[in-house]
N, C-alpha and C positions, 0 to 999 in steps of 0.2 A: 503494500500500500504506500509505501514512505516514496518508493520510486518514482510513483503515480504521480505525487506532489509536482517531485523535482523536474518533471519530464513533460509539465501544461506549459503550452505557449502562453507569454507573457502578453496581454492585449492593452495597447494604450492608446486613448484619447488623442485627437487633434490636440487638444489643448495641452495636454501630457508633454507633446513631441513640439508644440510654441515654445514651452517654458525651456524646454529643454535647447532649443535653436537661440533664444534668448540669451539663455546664460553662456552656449558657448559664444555666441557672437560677444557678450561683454568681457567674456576670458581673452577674448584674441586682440581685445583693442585694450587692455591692460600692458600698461609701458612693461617692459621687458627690464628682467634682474642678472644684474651678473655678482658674482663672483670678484673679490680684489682681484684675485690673481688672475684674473682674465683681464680684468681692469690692465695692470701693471704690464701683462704682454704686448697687450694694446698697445701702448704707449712706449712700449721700451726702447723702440729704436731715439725716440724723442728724450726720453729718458737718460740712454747712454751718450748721446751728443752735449749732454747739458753735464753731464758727470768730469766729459772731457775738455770742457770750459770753465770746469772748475767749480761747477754747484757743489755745496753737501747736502749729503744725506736728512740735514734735517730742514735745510731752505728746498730740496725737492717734500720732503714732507708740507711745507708752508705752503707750498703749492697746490697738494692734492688738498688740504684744509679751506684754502681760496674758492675752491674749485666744490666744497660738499663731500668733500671725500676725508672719511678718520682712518691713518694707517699711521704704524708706529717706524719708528726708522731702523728698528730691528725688523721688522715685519718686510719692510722695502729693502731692507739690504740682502736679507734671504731671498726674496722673489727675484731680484737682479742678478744674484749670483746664482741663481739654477738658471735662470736666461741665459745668464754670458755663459754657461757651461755648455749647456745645448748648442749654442750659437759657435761654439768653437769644436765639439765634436761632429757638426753638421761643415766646417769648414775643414776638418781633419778628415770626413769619409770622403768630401770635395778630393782636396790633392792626392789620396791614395787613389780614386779613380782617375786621377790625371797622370800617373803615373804608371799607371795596370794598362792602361790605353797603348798600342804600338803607338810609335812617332810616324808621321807621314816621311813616304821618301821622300831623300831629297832632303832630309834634316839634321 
């Protein structure tokens, strides 16, 4: 008998399936959330340029604060430094395949 239960087609109302079109249509025009660290990739090329001109760590903190954004400059200096990490073994798989590559004749 329990089967029986589980196994009735489920029947819904016009209005049922309104409400239902409703709320997802207000789910999908809800501004979109991220993540800092999605934040922080976002931005790191801009990020690293500003590092190299000599910002610190706690005037780019100043910045993300300007901006509505609370991150601590412990917080930014780990997210930058798995950045720059990535960013240099994605340039080390670079030259190992420039190097596995034959040379054109002639070279």
């Amino acid at each position: 008998m329990e089967n029986d239960a589980r196994r009735r087609v489920q029947v819904l109302s016009s209005h049922n399936v309104e409400e239902f079109r409703a709320f997802l249509k207000e789910k999908a025009n809800e501004p979109a959330s991220y993540r800092m660290s999605k934040i922080v990739r976002a931005v790191f090329p801009q990020l690293s340029e500003l590092r190299k001109r000599g910002y610190t760590l706690e005037m780019l903190v100043r910045i993300f604060e300007e901006n509505g954004l609370r991150i601590t400059a412990t917080a930014l200096s780990g997210y930058m430094k798995k950045l720059n990490g990535e960013a240099e073994v994605v340039s080390a798989i670079e030259v190992r395949k420039r190097r596995s590559q034959p040379s054109p004749p002639g070279s």
